[in-house]
Gaussian input, Z-matrix of N, CA and C with variables (Angstrom, degrees):
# hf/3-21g

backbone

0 1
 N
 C     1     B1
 C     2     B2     1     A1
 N     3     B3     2     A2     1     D1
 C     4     B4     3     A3     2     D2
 C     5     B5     4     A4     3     D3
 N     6     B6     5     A5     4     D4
 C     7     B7     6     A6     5     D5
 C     8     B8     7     A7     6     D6
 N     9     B9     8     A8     7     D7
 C    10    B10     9     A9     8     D8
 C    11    B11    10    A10     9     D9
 N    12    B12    11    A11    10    D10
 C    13    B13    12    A12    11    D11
 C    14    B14    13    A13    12    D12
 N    15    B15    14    A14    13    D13
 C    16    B16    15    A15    14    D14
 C    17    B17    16    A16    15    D15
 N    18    B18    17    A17    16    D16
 C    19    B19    18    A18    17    D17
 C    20    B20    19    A19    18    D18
 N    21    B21    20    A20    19    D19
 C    22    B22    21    A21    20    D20
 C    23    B23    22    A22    21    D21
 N    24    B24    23    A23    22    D22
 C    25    B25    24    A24    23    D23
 C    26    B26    25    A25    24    D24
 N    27    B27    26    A26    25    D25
 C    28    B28    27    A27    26    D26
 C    29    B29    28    A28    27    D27
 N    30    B30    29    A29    28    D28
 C    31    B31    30    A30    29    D29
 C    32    B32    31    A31    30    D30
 N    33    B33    32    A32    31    D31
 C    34    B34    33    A33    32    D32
 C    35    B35    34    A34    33    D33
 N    36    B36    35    A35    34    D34
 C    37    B37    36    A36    35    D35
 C    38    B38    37    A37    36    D36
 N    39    B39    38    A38    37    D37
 C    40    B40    39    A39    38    D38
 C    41    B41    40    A40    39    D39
 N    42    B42    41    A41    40    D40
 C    43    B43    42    A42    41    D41
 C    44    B44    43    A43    42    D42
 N    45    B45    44    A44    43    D43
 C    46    B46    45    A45    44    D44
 C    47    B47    46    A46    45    D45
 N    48    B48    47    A47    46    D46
 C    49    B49    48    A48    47    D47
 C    50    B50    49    A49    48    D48
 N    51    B51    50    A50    49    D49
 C    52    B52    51    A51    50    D50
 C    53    B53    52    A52    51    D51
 N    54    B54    53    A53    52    D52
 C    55    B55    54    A54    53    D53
 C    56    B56    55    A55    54    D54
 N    57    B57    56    A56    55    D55
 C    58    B58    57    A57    56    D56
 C    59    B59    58    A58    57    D57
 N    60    B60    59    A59    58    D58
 C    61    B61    60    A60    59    D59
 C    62    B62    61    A61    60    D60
 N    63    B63    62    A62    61    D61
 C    64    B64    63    A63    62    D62
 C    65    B65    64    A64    63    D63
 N    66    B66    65    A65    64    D64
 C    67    B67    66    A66    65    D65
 C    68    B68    67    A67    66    D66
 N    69    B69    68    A68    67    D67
 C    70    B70    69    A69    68    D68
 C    71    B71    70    A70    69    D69
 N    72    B72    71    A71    70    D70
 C    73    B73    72    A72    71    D71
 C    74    B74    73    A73    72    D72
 N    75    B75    74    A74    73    D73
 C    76    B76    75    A75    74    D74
 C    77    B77    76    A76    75    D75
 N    78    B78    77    A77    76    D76
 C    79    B79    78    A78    77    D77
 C    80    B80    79    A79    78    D78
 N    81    B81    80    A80    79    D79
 C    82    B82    81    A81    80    D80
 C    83    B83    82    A82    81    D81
 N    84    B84    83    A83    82    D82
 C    85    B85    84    A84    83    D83
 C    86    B86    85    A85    84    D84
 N    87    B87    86    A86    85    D85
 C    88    B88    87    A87    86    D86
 C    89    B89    88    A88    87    D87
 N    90    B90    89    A89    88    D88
 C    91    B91    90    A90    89    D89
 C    92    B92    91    A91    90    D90
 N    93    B93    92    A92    91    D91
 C    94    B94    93    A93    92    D92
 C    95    B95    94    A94    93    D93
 N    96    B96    95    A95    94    D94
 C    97    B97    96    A96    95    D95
 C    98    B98    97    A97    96    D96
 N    99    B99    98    A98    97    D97
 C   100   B100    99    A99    98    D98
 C   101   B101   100   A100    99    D99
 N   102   B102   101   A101   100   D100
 C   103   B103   102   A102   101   D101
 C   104   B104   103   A103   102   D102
 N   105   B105   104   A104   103   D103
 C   106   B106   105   A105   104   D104
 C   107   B107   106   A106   105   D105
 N   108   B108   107   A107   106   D106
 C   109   B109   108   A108   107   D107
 C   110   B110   109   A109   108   D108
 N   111   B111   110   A110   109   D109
 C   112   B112   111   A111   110   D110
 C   113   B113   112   A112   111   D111
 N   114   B114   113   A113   112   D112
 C   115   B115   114   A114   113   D113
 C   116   B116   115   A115   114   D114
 N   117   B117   116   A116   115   D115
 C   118   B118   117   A117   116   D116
 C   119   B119   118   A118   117   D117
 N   120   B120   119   A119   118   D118
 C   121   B121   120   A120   119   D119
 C   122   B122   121   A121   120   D120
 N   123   B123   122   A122   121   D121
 C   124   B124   123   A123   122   D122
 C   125   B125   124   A124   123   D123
 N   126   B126   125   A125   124   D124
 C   127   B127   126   A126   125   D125
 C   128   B128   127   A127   126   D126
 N   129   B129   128   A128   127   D127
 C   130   B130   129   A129   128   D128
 C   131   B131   130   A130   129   D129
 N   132   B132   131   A131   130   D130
 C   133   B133   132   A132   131   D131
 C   134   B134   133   A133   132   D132
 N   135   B135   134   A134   133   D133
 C   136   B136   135   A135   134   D134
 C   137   B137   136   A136   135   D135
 N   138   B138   137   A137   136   D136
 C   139   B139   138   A138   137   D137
 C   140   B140   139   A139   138   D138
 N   141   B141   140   A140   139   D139
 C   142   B142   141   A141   140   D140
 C   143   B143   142   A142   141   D141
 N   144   B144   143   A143   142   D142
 C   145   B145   144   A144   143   D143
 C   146   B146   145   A145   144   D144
 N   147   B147   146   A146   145   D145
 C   148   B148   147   A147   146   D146
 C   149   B149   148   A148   147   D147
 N   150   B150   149   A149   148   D148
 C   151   B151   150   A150   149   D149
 C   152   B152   151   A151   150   D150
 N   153   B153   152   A152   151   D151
 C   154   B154   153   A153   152   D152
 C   155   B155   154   A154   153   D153
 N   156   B156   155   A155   154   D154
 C   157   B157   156   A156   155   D155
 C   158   B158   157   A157   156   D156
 N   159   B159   158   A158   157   D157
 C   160   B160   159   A159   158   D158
 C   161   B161   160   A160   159   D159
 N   162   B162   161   A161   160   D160
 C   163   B163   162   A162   161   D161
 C   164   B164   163   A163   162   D162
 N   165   B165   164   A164   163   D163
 C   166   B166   165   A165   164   D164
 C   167   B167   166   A166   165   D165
 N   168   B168   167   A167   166   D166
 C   169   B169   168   A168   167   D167
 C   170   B170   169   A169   168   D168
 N   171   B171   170   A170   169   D169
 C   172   B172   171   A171   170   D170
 C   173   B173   172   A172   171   D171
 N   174   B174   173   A173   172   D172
 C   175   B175   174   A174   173   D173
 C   176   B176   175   A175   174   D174
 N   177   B177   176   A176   175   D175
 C   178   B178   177   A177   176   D176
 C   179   B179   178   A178   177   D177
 N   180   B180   179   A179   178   D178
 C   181   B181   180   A180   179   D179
 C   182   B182   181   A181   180   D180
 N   183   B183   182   A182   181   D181
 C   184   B184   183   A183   182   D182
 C   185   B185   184   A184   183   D183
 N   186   B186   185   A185   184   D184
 C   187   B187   186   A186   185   D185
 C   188   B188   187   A187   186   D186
 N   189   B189   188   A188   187   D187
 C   190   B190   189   A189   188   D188
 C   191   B191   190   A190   189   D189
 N   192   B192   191   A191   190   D190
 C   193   B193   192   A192   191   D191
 C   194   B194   193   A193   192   D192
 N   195   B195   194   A194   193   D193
 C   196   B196   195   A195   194   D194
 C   197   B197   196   A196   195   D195
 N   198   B198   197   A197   196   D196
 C   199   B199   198   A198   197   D197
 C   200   B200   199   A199   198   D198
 N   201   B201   200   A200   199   D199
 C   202   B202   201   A201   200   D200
 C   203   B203   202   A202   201   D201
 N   204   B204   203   A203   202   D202
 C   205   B205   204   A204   203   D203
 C   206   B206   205   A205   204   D204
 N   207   B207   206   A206   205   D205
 C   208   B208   207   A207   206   D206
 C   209   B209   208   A208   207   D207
 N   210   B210   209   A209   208   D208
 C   211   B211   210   A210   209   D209
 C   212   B212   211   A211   210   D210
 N   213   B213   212   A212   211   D211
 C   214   B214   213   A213   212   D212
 C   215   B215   214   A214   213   D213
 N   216   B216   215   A215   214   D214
 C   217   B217   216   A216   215   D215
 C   218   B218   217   A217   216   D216
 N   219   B219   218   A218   217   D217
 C   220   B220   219   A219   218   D218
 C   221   B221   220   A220   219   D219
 N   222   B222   221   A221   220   D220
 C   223   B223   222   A222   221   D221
 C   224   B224   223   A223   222   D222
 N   225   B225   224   A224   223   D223
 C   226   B226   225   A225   224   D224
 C   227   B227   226   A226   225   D225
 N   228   B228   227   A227   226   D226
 C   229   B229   228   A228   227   D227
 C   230   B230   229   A229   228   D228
 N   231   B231   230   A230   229   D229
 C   232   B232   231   A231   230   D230
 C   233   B233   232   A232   231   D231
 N   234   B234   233   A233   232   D232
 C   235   B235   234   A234   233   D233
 C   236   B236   235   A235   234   D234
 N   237   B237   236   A236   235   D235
 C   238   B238   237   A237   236   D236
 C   239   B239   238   A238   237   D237
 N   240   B240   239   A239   238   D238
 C   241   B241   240   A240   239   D239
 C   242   B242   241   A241   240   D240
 N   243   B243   242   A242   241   D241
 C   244   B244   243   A243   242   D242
 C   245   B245   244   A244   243   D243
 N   246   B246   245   A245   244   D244
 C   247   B247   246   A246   245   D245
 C   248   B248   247   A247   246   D246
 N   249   B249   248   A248   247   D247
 C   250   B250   249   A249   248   D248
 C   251   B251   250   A250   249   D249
 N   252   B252   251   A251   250   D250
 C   253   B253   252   A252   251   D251
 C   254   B254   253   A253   252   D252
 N   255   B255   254   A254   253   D253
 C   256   B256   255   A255   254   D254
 C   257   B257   256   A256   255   D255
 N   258   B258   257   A257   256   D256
 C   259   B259   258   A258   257   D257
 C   260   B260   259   A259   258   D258
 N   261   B261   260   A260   259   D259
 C   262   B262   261   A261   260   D260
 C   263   B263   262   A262   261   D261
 N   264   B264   263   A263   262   D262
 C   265   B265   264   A264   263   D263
 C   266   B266   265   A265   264   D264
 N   267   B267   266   A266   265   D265
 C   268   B268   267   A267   266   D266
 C   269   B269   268   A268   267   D267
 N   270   B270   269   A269   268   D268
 C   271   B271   270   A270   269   D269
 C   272   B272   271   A271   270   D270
 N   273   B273   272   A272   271   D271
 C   274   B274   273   A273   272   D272
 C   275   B275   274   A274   273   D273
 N   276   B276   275   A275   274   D274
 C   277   B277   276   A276   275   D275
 C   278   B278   277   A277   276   D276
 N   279   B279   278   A278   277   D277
 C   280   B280   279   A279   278   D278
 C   281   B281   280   A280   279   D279
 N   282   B282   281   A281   280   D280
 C   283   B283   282   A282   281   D281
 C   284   B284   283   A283   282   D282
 N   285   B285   284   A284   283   D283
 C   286   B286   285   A285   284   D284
 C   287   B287   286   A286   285   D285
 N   288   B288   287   A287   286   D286
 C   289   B289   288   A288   287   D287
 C   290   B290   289   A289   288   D288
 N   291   B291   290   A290   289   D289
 C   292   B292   291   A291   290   D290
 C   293   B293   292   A292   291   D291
 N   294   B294   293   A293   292   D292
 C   295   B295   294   A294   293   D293
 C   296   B296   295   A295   294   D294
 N   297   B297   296   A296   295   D295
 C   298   B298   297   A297   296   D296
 C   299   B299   298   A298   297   D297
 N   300   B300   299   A299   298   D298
 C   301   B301   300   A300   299   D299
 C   302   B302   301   A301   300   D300
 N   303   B303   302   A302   301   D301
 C   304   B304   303   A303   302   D302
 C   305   B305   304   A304   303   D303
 N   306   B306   305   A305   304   D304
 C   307   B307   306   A306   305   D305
 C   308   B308   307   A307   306   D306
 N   309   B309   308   A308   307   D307
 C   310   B310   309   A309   308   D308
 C   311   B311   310   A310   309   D309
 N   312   B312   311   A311   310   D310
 C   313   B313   312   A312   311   D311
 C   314   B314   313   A313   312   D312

   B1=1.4342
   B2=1.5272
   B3=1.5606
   B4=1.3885
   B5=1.9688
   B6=1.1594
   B7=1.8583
   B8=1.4181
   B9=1.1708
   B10=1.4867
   B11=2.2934
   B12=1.2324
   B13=0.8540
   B14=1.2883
   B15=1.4143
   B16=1.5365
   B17=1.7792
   B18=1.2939
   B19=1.8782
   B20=1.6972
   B21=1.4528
   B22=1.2044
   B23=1.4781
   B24=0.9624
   B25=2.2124
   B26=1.2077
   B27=1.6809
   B28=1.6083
   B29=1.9990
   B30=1.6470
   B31=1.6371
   B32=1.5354
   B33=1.2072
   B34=1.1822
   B35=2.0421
   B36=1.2718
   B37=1.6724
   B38=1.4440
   B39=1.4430
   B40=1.4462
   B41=1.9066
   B42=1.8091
   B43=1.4262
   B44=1.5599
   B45=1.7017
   B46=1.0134
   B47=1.1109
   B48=1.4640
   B49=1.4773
   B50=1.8124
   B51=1.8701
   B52=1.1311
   B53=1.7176
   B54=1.7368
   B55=1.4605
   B56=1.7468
   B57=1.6983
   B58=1.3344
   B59=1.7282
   B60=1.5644
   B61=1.1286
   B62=2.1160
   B63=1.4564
   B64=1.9399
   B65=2.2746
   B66=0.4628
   B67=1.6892
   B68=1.0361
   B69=2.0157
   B70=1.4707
   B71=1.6353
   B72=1.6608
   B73=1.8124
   B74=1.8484
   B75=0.9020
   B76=1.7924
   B77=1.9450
   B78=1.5199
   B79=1.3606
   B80=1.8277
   B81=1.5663
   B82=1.3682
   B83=1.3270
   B84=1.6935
   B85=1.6411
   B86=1.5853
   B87=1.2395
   B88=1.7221
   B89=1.5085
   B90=1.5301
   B91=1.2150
   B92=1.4462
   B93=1.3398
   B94=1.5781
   B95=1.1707
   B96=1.0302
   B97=1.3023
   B98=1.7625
   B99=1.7179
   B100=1.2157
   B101=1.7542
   B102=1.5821
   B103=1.4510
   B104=1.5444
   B105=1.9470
   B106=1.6908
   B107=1.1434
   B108=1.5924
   B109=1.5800
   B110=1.4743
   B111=1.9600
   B112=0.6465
   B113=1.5819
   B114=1.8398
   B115=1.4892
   B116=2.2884
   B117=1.1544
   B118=2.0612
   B119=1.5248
   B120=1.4918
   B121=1.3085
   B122=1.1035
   B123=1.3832
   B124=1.6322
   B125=1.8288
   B126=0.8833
   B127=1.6635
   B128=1.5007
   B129=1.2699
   B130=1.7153
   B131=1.5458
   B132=1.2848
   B133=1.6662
   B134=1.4708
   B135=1.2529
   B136=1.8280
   B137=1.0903
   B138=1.7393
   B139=1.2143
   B140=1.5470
   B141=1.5374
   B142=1.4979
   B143=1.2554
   B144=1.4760
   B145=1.8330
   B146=1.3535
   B147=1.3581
   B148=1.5960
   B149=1.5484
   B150=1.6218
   B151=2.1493
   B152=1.5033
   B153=0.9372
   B154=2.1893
   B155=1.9851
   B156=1.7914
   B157=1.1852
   B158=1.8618
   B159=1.5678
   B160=1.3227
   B161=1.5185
   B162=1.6134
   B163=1.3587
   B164=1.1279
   B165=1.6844
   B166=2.0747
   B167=2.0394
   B168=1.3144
   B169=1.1782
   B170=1.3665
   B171=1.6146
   B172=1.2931
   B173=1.7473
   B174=1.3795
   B175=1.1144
   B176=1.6118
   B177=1.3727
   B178=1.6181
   B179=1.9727
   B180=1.4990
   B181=2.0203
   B182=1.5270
   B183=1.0988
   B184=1.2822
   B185=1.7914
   B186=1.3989
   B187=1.8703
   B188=1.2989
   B189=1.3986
   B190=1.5190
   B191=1.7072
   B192=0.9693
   B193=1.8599
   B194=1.5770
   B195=1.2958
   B196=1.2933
   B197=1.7967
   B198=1.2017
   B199=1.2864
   B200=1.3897
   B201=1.7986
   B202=1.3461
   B203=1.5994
   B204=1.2601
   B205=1.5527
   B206=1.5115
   B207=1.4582
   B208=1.7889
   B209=1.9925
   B210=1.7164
   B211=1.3046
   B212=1.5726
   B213=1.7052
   B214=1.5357
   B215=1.5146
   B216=1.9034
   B217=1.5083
   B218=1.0693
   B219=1.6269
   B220=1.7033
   B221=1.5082
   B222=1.6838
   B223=0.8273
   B224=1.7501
   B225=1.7905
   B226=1.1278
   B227=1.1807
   B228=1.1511
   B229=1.9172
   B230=1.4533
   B231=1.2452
   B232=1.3491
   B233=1.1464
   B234=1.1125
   B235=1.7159
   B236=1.6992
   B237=1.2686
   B238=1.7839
   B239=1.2950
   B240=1.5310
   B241=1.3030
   B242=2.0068
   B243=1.1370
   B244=1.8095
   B245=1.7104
   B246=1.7537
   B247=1.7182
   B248=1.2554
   B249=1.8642
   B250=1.4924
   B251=1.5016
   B252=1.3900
   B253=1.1266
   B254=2.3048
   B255=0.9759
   B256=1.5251
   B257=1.3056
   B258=1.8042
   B259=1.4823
   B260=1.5699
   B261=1.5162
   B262=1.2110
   B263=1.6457
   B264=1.4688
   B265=1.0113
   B266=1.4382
   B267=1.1128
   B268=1.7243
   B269=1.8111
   B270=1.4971
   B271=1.0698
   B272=1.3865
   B273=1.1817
   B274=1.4825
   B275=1.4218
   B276=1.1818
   B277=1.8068
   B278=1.8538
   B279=1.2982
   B280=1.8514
   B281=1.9843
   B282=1.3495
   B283=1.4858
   B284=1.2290
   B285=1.3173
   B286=1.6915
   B287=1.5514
   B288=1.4642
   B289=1.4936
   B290=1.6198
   B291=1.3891
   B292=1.6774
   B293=1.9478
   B294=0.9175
   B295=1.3620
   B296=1.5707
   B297=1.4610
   B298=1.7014
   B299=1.4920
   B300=1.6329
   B301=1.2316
   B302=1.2048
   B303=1.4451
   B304=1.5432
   B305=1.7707
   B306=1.4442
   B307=1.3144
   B308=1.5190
   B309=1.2865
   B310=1.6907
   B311=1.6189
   B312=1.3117
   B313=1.3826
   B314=1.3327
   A1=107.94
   A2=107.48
   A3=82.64
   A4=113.07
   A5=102.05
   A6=97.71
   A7=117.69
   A8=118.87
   A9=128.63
   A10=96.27
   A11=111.03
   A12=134.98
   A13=135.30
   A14=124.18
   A15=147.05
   A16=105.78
   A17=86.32
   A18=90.66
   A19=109.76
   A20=129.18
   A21=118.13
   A22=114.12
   A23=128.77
   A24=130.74
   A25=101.45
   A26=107.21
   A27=107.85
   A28=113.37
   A29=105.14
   A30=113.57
   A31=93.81
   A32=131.62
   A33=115.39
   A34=113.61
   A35=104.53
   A36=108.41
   A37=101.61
   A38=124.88
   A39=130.38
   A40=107.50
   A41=94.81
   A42=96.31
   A43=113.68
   A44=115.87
   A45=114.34
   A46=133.25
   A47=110.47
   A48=133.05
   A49=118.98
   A50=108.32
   A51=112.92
   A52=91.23
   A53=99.68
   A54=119.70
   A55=128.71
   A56=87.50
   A57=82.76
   A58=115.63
   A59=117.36
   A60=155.05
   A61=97.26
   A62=88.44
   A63=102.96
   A64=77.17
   A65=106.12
   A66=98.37
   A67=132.46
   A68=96.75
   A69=122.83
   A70=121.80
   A71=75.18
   A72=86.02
   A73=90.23
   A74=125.58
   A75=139.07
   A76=78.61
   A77=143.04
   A78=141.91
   A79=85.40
   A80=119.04
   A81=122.16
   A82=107.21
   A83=122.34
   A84=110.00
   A85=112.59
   A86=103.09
   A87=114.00
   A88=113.99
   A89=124.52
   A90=116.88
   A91=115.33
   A92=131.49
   A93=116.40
   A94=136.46
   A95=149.32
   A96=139.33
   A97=99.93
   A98=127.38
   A99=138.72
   A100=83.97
   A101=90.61
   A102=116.15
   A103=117.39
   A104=94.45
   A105=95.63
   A106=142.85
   A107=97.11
   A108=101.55
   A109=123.17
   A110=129.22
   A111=147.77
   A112=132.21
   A113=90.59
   A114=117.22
   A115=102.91
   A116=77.42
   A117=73.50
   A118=88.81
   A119=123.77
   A120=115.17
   A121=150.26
   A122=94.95
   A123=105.44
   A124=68.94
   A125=139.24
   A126=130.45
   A127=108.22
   A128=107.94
   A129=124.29
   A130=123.19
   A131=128.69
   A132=131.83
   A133=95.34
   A134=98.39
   A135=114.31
   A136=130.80
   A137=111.81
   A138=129.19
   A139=127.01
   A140=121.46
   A141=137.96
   A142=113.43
   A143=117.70
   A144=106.80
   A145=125.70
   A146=92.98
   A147=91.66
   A148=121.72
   A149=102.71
   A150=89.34
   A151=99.74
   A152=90.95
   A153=87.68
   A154=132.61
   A155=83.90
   A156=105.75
   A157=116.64
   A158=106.30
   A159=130.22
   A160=108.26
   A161=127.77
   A162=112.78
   A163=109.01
   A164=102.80
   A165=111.04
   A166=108.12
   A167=101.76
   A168=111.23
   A169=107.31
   A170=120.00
   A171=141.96
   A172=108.21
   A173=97.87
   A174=119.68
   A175=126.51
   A176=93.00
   A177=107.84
   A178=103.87
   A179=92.08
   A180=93.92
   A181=91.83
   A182=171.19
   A183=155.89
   A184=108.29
   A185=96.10
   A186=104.77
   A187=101.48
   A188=105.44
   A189=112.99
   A190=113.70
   A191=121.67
   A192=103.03
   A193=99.63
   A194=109.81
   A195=110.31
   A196=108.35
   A197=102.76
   A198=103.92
   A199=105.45
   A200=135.53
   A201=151.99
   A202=103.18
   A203=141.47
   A204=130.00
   A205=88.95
   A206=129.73
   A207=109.22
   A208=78.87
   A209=97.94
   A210=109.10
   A211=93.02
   A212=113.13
   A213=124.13
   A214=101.21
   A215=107.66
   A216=127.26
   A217=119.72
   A218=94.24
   A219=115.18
   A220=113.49
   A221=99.04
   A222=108.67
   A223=116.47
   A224=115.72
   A225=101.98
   A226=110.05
   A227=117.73
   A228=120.26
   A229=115.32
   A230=134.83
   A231=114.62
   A232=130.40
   A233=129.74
   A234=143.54
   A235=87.26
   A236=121.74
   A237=117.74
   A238=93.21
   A239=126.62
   A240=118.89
   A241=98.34
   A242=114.06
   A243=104.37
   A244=83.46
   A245=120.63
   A246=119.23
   A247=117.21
   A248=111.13
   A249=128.55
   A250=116.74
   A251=129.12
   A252=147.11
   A253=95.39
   A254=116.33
   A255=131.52
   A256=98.30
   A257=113.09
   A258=122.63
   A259=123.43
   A260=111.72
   A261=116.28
   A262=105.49
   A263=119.85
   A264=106.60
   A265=114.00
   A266=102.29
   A267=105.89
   A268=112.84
   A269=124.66
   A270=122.14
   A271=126.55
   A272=117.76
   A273=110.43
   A274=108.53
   A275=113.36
   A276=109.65
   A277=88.16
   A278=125.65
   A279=113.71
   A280=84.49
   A281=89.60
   A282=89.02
   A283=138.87
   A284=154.21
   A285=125.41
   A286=82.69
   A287=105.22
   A288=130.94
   A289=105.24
   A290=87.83
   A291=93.04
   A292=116.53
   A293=113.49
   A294=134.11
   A295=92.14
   A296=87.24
   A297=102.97
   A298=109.96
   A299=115.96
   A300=117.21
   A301=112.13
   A302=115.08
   A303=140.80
   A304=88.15
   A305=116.57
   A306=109.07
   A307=137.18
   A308=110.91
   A309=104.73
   A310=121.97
   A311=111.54
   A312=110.20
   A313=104.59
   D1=121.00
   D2=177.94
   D3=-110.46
   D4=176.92
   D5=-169.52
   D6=-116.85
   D7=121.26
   D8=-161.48
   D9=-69.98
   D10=140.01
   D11=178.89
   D12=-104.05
   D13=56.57
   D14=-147.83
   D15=-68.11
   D16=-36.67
   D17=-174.93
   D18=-136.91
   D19=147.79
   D20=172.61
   D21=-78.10
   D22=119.77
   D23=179.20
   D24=-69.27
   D25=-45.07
   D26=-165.16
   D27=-14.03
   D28=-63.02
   D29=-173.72
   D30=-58.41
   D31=-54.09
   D32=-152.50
   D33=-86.14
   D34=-16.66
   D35=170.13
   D36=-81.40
   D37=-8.97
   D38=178.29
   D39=-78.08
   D40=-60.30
   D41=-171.53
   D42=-55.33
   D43=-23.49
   D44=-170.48
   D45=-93.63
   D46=-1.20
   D47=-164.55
   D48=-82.17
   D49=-20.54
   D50=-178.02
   D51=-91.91
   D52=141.55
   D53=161.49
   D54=-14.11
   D55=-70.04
   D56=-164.81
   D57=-92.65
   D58=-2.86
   D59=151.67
   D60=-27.90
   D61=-63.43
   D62=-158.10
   D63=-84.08
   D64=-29.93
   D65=168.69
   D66=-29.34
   D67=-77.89
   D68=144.48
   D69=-4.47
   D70=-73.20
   D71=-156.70
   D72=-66.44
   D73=-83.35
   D74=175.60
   D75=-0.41
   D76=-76.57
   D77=-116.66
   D78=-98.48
   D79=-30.44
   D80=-176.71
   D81=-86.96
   D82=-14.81
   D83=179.92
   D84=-87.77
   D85=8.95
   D86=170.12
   D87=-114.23
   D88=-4.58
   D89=146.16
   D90=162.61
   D91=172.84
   D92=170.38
   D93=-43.11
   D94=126.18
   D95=-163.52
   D96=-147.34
   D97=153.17
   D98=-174.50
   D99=-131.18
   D100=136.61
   D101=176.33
   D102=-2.96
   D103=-77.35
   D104=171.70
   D105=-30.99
   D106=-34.95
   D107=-178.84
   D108=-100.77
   D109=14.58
   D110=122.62
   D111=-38.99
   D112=-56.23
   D113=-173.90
   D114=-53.11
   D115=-26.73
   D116=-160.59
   D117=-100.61
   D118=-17.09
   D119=159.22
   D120=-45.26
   D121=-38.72
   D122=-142.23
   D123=-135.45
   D124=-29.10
   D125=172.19
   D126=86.37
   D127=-0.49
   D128=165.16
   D129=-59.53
   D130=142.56
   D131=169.51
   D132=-43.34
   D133=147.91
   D134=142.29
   D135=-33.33
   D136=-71.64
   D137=169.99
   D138=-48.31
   D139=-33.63
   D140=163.85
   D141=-66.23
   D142=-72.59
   D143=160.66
   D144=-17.98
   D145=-76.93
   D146=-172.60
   D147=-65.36
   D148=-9.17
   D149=172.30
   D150=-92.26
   D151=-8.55
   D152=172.57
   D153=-86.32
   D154=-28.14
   D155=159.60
   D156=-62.33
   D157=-42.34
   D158=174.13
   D159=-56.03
   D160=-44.54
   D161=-174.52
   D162=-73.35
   D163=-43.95
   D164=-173.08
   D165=-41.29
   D166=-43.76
   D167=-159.55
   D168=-75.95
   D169=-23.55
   D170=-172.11
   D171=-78.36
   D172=-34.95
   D173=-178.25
   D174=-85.76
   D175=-18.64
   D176=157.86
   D177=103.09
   D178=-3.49
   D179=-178.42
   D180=-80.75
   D181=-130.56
   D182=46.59
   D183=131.32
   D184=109.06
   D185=179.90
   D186=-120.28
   D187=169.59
   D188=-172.50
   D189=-119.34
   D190=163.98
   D191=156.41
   D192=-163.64
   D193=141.40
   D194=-169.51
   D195=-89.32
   D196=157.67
   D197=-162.36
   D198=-150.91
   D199=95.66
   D200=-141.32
   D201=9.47
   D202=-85.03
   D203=-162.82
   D204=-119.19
   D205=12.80
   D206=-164.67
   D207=-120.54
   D208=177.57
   D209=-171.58
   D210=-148.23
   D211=87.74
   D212=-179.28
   D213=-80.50
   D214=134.72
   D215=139.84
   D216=-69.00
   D217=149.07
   D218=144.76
   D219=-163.69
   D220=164.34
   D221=-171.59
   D222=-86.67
   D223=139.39
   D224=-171.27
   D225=-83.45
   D226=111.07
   D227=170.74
   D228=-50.00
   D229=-39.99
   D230=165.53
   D231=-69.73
   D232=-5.67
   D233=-176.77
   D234=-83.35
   D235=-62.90
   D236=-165.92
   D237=-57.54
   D238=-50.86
   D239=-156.86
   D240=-69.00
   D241=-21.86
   D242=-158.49
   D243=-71.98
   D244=-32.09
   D245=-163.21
   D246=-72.20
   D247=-42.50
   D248=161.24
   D249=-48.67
   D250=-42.91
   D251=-177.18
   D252=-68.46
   D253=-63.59
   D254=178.81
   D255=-41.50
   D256=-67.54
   D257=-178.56
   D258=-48.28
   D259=-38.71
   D260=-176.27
   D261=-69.31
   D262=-37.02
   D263=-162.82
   D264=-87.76
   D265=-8.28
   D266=175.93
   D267=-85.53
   D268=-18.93
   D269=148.62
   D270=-78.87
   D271=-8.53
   D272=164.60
   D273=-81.49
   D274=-20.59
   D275=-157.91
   D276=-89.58
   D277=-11.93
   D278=-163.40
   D279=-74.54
   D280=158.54
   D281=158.77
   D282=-108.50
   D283=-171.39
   D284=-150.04
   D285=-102.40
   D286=159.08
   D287=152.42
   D288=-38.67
   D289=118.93
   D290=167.78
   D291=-115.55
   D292=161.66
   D293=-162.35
   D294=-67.89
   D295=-74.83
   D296=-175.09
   D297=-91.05
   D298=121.83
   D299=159.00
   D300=-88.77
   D301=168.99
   D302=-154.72
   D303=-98.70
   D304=116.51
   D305=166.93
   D306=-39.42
   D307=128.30
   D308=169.74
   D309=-72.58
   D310=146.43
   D311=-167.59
   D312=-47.05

């Protein structure tokens, strides 16, 4: 079976793959949040947040909107949903564990 490939993940199983990166997202899927309040979150520099905030966003998970002197995240819900949607279909497409494998040459 083969599986149609609508979007590349590669960037986005990338942005998500560092620690404090999947943090982020985990501290933004409970609600908007501006740097600072990441910063005392997550117990991370300033300067680190915000270049990580920079890949997510680069990466297309993660929007911004400015808000009088602050600059609030979030996470884009259709971007997780297009990866969840990718993921599902690539576990449907494996085929089940079989008993008997097919000899190796």
């Amino acid at each position: 079976m083969s599986m149609t490939v609508d979007v590349d993940v590669s960037p986005l199983l990338k942005a998500l793959a560092e620690p404090l990166r999947w943090q982020i997202v985990q501290s933004l899927a409970q609600e908007e949040l501006c740097v600072c309040h990441l910063v005392e979150d997550l117990g991370a520099p300033q300067p680190l947040v915000s270049h990580h905030l920079r890949v997510l966003r680069e990466a297309g998970l993660v929007e911004s909107e400015k808000w009088r002197y602050w600059t609030y995240y979030r996470l884009r819900a259709n971007a997780l949903a297009d990866l969840a949607g990718q993921l599902d279909e690539l576990v449907s497409s494996c085929p089940p564990v079989r008993e008997q494998r097919r000899p190796c040459c």
